[in-house]
MARVEX-841349 format. One record per residue (C-alpha): x, y, z; residue number from 1. Coordinates in Angstrom, 2 decimals. Layout:
<sites>
+---------+---------+---------+-----+
|      px |      py |      pz | pos |
+---------+---------+---------+-----+
|       X |       Y |       Z | NUM |
...
+---------+---------+---------+-----+
</sites>
This chain:
<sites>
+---------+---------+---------+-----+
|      px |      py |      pz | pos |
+---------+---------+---------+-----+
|    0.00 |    0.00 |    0.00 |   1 |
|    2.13 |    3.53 |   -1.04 |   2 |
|    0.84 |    6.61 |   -0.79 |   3 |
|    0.99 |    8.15 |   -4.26 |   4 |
|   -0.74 |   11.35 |   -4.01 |   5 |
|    0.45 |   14.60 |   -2.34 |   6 |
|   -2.91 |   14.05 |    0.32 |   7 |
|   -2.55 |   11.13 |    2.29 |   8 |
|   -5.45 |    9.19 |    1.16 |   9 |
|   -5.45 |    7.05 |    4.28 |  10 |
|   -6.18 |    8.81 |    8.15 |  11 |
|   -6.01 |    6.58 |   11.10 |  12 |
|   -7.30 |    7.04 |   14.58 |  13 |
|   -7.20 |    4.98 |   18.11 |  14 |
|   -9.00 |    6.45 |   21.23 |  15 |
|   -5.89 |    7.11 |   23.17 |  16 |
|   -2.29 |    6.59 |   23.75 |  17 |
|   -1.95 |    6.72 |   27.78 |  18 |
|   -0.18 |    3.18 |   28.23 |  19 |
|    1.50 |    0.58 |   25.66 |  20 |
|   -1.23 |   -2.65 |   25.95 |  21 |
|   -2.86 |   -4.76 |   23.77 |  22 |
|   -5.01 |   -2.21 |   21.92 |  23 |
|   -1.64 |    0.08 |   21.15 |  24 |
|    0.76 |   -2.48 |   19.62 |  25 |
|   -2.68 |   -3.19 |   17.33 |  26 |
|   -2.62 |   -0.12 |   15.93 |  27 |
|    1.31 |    0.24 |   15.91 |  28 |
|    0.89 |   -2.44 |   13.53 |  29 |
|   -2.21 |   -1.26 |   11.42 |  30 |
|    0.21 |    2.08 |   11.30 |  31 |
|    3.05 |   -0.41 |    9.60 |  32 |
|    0.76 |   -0.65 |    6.73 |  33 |
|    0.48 |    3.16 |    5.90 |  34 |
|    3.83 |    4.56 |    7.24 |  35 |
|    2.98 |    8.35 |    6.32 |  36 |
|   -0.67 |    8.20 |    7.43 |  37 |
|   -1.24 |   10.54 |   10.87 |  38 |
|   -3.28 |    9.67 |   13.75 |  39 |
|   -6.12 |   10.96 |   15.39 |  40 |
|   -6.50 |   10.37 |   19.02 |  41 |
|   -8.27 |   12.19 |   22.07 |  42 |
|   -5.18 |   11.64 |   24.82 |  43 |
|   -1.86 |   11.64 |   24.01 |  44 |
|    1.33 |   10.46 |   26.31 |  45 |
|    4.20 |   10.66 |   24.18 |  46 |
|    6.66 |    8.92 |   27.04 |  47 |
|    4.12 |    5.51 |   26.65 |  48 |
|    5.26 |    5.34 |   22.22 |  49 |
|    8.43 |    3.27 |   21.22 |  50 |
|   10.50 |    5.13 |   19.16 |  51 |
|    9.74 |    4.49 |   16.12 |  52 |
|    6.18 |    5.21 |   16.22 |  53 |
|    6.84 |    8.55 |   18.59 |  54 |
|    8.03 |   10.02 |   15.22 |  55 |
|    4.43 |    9.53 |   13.58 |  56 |
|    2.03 |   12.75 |   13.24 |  57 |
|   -0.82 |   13.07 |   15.91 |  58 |
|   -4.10 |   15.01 |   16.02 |  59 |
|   -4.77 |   14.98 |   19.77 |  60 |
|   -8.33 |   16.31 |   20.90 |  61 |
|   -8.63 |   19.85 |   22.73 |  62 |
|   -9.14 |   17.49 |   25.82 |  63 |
|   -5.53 |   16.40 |   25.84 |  64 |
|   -4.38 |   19.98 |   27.03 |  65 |
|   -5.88 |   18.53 |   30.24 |  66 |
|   -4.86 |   14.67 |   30.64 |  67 |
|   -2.40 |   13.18 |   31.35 |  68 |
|   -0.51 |   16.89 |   32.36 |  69 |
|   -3.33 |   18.05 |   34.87 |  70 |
|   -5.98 |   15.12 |   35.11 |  71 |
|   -6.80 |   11.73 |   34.86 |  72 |
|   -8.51 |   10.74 |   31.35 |  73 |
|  -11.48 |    8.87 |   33.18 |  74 |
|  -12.53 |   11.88 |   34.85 |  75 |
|  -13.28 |   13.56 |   31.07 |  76 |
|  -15.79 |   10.72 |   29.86 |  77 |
|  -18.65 |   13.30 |   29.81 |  78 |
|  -16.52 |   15.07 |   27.26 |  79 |
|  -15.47 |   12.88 |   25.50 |  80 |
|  -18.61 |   13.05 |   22.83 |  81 |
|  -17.73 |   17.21 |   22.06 |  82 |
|  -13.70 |   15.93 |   21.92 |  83 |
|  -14.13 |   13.20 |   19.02 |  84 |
|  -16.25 |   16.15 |   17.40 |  85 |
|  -13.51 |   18.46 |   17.10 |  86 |
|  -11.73 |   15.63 |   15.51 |  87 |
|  -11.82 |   14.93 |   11.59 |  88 |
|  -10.38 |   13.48 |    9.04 |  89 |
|   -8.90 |   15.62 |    6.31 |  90 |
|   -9.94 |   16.08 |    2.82 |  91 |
|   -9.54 |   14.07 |    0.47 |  92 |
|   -9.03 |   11.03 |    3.23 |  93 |
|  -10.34 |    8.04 |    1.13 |  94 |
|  -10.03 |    5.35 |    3.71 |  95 |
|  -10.31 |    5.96 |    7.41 |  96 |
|   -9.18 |    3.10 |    9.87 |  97 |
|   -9.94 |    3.85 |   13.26 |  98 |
|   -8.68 |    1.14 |   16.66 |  99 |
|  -11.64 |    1.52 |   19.11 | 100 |
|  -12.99 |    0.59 |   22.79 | 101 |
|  -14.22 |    3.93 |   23.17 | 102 |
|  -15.64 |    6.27 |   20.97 | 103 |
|  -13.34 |    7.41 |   18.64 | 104 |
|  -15.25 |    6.26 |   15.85 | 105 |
|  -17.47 |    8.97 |   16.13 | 106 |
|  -15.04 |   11.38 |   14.71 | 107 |
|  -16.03 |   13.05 |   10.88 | 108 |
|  -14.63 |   12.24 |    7.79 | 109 |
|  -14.99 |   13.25 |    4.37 | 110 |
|  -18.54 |   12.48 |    2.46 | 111 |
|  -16.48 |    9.72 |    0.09 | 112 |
|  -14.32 |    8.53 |    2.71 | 113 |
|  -14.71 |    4.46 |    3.74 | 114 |
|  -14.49 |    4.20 |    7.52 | 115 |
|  -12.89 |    0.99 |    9.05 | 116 |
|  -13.51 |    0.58 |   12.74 | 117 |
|  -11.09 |   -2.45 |   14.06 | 118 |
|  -13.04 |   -2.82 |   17.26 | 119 |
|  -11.47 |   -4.24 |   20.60 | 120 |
|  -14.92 |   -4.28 |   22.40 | 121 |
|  -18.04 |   -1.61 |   22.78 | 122 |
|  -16.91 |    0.23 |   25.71 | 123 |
|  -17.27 |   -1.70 |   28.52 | 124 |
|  -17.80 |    1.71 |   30.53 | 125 |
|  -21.00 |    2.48 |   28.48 | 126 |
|  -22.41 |   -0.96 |   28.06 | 127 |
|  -21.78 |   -4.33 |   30.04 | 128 |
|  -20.26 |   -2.73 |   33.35 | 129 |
|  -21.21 |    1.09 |   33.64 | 130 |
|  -22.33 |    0.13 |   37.26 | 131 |
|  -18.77 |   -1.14 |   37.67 | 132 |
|  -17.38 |    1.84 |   36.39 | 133 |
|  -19.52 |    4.43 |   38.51 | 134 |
|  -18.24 |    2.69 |   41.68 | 135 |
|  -14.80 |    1.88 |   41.19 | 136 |
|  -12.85 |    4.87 |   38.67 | 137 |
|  -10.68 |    6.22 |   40.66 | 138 |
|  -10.99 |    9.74 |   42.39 | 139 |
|  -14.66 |    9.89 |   41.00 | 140 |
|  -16.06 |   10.47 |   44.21 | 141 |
|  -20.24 |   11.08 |   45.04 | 142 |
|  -20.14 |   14.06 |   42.80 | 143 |
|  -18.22 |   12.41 |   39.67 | 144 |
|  -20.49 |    9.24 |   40.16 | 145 |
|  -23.60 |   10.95 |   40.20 | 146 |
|  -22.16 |   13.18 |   36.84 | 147 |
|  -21.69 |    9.46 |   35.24 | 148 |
|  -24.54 |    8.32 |   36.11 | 149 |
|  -26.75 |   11.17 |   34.80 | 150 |
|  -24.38 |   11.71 |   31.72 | 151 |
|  -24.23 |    7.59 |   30.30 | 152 |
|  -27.28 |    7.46 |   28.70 | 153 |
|  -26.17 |   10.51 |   26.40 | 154 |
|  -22.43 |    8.82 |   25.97 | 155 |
|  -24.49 |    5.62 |   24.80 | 156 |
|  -26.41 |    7.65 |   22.58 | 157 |
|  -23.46 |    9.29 |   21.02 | 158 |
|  -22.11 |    5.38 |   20.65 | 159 |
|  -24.62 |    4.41 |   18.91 | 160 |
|  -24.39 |    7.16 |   16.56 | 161 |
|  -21.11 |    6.47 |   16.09 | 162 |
|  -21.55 |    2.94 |   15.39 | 163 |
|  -23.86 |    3.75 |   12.93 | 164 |
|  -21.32 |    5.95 |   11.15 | 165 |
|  -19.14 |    3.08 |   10.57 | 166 |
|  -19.04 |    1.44 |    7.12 | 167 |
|  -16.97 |   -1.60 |    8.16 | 168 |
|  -16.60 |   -3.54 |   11.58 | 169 |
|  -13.39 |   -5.63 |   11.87 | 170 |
|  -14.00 |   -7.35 |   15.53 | 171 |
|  -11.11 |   -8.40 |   17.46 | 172 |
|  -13.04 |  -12.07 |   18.42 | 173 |
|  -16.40 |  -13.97 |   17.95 | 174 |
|  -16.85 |  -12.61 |   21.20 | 175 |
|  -16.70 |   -9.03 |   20.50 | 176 |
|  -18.56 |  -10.09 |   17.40 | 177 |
|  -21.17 |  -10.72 |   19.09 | 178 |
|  -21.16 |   -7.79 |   21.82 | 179 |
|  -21.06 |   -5.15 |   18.67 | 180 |
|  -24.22 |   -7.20 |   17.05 | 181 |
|  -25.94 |   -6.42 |   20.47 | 182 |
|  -24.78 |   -3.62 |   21.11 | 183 |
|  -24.97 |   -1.52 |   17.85 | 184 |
|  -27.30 |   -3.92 |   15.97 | 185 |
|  -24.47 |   -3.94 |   13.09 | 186 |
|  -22.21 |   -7.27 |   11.97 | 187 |
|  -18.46 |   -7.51 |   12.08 | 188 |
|  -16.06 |   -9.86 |   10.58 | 189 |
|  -13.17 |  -11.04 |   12.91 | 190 |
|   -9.41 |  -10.86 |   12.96 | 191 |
|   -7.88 |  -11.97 |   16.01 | 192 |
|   -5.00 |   -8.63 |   17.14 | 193 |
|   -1.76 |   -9.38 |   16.83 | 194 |
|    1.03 |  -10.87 |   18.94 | 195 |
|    4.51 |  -10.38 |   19.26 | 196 |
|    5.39 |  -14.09 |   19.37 | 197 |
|    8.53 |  -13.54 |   18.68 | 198 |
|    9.38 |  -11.62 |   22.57 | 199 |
|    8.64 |  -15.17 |   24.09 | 200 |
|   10.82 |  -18.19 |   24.07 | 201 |
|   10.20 |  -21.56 |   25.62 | 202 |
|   12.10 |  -23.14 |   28.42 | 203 |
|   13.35 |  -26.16 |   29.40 | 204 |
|   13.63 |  -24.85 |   32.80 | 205 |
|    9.30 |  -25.36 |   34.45 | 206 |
|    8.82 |  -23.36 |   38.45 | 207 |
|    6.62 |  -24.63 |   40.78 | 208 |
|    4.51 |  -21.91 |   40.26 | 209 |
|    1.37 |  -20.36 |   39.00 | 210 |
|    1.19 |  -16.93 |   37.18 | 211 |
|   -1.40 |  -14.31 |   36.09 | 212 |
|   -0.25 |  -11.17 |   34.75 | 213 |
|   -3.13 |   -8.81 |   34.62 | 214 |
|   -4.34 |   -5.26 |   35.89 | 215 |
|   -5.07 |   -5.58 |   38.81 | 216 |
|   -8.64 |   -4.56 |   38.41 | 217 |
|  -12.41 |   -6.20 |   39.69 | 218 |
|  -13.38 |   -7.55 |   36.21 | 219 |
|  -10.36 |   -9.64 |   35.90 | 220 |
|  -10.95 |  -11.81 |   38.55 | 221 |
|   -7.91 |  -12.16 |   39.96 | 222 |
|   -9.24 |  -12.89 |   43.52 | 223 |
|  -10.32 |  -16.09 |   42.09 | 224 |
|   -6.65 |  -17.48 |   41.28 | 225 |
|   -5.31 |  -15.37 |   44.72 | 226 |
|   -7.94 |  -17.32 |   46.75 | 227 |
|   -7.54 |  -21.11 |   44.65 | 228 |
|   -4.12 |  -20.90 |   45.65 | 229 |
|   -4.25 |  -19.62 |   49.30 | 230 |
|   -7.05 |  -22.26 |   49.84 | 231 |
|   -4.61 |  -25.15 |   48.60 | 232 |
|   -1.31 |  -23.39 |   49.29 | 233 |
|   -0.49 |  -23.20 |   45.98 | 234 |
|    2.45 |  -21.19 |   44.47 | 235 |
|    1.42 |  -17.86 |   42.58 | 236 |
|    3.19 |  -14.90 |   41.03 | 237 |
|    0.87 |  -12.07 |   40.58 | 238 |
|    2.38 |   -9.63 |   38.10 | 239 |
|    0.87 |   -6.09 |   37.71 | 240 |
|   -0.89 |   -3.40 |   39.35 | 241 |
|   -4.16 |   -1.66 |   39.91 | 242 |
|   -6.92 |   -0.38 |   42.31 | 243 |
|   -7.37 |   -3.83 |   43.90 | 244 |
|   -4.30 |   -4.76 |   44.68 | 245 |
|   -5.01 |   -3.89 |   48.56 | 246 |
|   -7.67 |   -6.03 |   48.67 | 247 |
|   -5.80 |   -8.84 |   47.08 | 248 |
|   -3.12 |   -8.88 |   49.56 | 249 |
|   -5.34 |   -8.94 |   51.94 | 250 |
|   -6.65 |  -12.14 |   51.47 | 251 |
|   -3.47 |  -13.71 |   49.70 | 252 |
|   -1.94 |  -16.22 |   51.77 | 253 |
|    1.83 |  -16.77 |   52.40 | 254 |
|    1.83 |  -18.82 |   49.16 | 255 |
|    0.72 |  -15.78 |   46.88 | 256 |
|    3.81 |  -13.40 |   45.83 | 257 |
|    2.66 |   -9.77 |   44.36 | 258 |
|    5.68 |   -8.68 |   42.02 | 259 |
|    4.14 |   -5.10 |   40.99 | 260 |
|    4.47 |   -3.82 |   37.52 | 261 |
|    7.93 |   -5.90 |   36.02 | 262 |
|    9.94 |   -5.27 |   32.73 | 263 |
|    8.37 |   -6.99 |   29.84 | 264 |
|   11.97 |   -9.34 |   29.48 | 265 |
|   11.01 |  -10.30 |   33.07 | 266 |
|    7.36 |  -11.22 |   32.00 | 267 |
|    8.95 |  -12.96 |   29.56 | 268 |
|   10.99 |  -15.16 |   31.33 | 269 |
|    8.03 |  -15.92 |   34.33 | 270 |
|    5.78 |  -16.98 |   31.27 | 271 |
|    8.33 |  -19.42 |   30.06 | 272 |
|    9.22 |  -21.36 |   33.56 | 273 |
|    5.44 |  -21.19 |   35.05 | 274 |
|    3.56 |  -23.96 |   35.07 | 275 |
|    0.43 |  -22.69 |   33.64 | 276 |
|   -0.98 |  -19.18 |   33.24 | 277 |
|   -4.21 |  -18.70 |   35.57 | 278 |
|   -6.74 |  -16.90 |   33.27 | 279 |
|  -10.06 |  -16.23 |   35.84 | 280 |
|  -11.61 |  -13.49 |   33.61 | 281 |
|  -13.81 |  -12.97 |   30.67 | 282 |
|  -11.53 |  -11.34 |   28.28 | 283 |
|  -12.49 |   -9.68 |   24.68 | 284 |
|   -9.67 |  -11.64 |   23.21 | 285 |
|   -6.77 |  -12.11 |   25.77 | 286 |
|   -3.20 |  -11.52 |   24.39 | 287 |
|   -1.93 |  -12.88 |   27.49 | 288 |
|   -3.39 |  -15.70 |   26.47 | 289 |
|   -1.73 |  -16.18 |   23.55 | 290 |
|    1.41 |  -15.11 |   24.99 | 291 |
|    2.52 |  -17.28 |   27.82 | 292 |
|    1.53 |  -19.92 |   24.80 | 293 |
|    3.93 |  -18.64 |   22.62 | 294 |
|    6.52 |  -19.31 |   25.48 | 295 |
|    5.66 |  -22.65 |   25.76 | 296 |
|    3.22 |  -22.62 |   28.65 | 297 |
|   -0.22 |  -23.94 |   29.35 | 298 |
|   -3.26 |  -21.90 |   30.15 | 299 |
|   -5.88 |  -22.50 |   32.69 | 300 |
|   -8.19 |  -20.34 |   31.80 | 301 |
|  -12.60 |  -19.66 |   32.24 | 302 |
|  -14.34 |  -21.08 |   29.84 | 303 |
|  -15.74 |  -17.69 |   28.22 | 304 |
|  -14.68 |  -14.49 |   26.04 | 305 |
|  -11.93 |  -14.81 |   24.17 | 306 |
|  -10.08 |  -17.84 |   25.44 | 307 |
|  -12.27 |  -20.01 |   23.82 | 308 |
|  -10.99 |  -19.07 |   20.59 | 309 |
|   -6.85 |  -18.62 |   21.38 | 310 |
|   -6.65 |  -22.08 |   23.68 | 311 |
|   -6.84 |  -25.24 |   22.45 | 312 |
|   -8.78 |  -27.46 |   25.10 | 313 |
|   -6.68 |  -30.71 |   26.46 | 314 |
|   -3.48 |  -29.17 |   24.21 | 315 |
|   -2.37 |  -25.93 |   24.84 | 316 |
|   -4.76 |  -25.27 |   27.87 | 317 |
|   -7.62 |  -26.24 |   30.13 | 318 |
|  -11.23 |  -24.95 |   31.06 | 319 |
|  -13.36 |  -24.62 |   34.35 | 320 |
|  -16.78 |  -24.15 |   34.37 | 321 |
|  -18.09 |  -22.11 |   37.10 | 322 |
|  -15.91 |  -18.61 |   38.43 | 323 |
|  -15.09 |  -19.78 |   41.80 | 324 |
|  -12.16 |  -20.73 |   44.10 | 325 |
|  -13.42 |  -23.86 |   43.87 | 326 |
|  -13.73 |  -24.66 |   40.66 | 327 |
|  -10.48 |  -22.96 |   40.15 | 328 |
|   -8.90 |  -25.02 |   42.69 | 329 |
|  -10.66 |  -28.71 |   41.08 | 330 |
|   -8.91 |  -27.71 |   37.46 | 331 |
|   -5.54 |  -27.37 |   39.65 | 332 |
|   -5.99 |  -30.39 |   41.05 | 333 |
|   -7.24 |  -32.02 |   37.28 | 334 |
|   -4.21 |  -30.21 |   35.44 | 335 |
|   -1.56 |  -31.12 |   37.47 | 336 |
|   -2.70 |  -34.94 |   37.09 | 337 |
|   -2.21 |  -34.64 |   33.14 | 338 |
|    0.39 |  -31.72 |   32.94 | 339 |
|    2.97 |  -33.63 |   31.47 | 340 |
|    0.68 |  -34.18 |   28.25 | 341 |
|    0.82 |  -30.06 |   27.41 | 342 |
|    3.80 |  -30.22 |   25.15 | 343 |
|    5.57 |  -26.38 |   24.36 | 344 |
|    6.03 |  -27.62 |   21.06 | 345 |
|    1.61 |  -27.30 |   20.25 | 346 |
|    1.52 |  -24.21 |   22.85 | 347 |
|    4.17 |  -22.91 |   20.57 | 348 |
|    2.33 |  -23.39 |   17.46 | 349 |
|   -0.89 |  -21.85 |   18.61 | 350 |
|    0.87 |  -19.24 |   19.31 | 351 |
|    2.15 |  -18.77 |   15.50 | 352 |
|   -1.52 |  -18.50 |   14.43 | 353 |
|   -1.43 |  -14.93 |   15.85 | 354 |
|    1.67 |  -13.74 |   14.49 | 355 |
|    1.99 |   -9.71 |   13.65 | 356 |
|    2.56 |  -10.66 |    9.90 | 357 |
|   -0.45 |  -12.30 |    9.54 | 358 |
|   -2.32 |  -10.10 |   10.69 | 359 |
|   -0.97 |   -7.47 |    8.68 | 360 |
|   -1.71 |   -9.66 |    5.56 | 361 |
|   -5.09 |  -10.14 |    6.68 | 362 |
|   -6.07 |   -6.98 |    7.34 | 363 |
|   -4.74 |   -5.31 |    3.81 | 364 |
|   -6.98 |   -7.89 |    2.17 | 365 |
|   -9.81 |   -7.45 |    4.70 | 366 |
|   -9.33 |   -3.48 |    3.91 | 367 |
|   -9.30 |   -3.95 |    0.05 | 368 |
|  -12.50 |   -5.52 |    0.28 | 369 |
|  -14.07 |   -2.83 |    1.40 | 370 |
|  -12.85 |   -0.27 |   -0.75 | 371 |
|  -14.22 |    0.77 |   -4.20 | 372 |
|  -12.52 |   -0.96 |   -6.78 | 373 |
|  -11.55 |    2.41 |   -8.69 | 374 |
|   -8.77 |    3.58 |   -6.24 | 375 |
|   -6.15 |    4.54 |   -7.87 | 376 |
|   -3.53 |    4.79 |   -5.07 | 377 |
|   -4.14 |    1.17 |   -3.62 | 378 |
+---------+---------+---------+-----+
</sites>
């Protein structure tokens, strides 16, 4: 894909850059495909970009004046609607691809452009756990909750609309799939994100120990895999950071270790000599997941969300039914009867399946699907 004319016929756009997760390396590499497109985005923190990408153009909303520099982004939501509005993409854009779990799609474009929304999920915020959200953002207080609460059926409007705006849905899973078909009434094909496989090696070198690596947040569930191995005095690295941490070391038992926020060569290294990843959560797709697979580990994982389409039952991973301790705890005891059958060598190849380059292939086609077949600069 070159850019031929003197306009850049291709805009792209991702809600915000505040950290460097599974939604940013996404669009790093939807960016690889259109190295002199800019970006749109409503917060920008330039010290979260690797190098390389830091030297792209941005269009950052009047909003990010405020956030990260004087305010926490969460505490803007009821702006966000007028911030995407002051965002557009410029004339003669002929294909805009926008990364969303917000509501950056809502930004203007061009009468003739084609907009491409890769979706991660409808945002969670505004749909599936705006109770959650009220209660637990941080520094909302009884004033910002009762703002939220009296402002989200306007945000979900303004979603909607959005939605509707889009020409094209790329969903990240089935699972998201199937939250955007509920949620917006509108169908999506799916391409799985991509992984960067290639960061993770296998070991011959196996701990006696369990791992999650997660924020350390209520929807992930991570007080299911601290309280599974308390219970049963079970070894387990906890790797990351968040609002419930507190709580989580309150409960943990001596057999529960809390390592913080590590260096991703660290991560690295726990994924390959863990026994099995402990995946407690619903996830949209998961790239952790995929990752401690790519570095030759199992995953025990809930059977719902994403994992059901990265992990490979009685291969590369295992199910339990039911999101308690105890069911946690039974799969423990189940895995570690049969753990010898989880070769690296299938985890590995599982893995492969989600490989940046493949996604990158599948995406351009995916992309020049959609367009009109007269485009001279494709």
């Amino acid at each position: 894909m070159n850019n031929r004319d003197t306009i850049n016929p291709v805009h792209l756009a991702h809600h915000w850059f505040m950290s460097r997760r599974g939604g940013e390396r996404t669009v790093e590499e939807i960016a690889r495909l259109f190295p002199s497109a800019a970006i749109s985005t409503l917060f920008l923190d330039r010290r979260t970009l690797p190098a390389d990408f830091a030297a792209r153009s941005f269009v950052v909303s009047p909003l990010g004046r405020l956030a990260p520099r004087l305010c926490g982004h969460r505490r803007l939501l009821p702006f966000f609607p007028w911030a995407v509005r002051q965002l557009a993409a410029p004339v003669g854009t002929k294909l805009l691809v926008s990364s969303d779990a917000a509501v950056i799609k809502g930004m203007r474009r061009p009468a003739d452009c084609v907009h491409v929304c890769y979706c991660h999920s409808p945002p969670r915020y505004l749909w599936d756990m705006s109770g959650d959200y009220a209660r637990q953002t941080a520094g909302l207080g009884p004033i910002g909750r009762w703002v939220f609460e009296n402002t989200v059926s306007r945000l979900q409007e303004f979603d909607r609309a959005a939605a509707a705006g889009v020409d094209h849905f790329i969903a990240n899973s089935g699972f998201v799939a199937e939250r955007i078909r509920r949620s917006y009434g509108r169908e999506a094909v799916v391409l799985a994100p991509p992984v960067e496989v290639e960061r993770f090696k296998p070991s011959s070198r196996t701990g006696d120990f369990y791992l999650v690596v997660s924020e350390l947040v209520s929807y992930k569930r991570v007080d299911l895999a601290v309280a599974a191995c308390t219970q049963t005095g079970r070894r387990l690295v906890v790797v990351g950071d968040g609002p419930e941490m507190h709580r989580l070391r309150t409960d943990a038992g001596a057999s529960v270790q809390f390592r913080g926020r590590v260096s991703d060569n660290e991560v690295a290294v726990l994924m390959a000599e863990c026994r099995a990843l402990l995946h407690p959560q619903i996830e949209d797709f998961g790239i952790t997941a995929v990752e401690v697979q790519a570095a030759g580990r199992p995953v025990i994982a809930f059977r719902g969300g994403g994992a059901v389409e990265t992990v490979v039952e009685n291969e590369t991973g295992i199910f339990f039914d039911e999101q308690t301790p105890e069911s946690l705890a039974a799969v423990l005891h189940k895995f570690e009867a049969c753990a010898a059958e989880f070769s690296a060598g299938n985890c590995r190849r599982q893995a492969e399946r989600f490989a940046p380059d493949i996604f990158r292939r599948e995406l351009s086609r995916r992309l020049k699907q959609f367009m009109p077949e007269s485009q001279p600069w494709w």
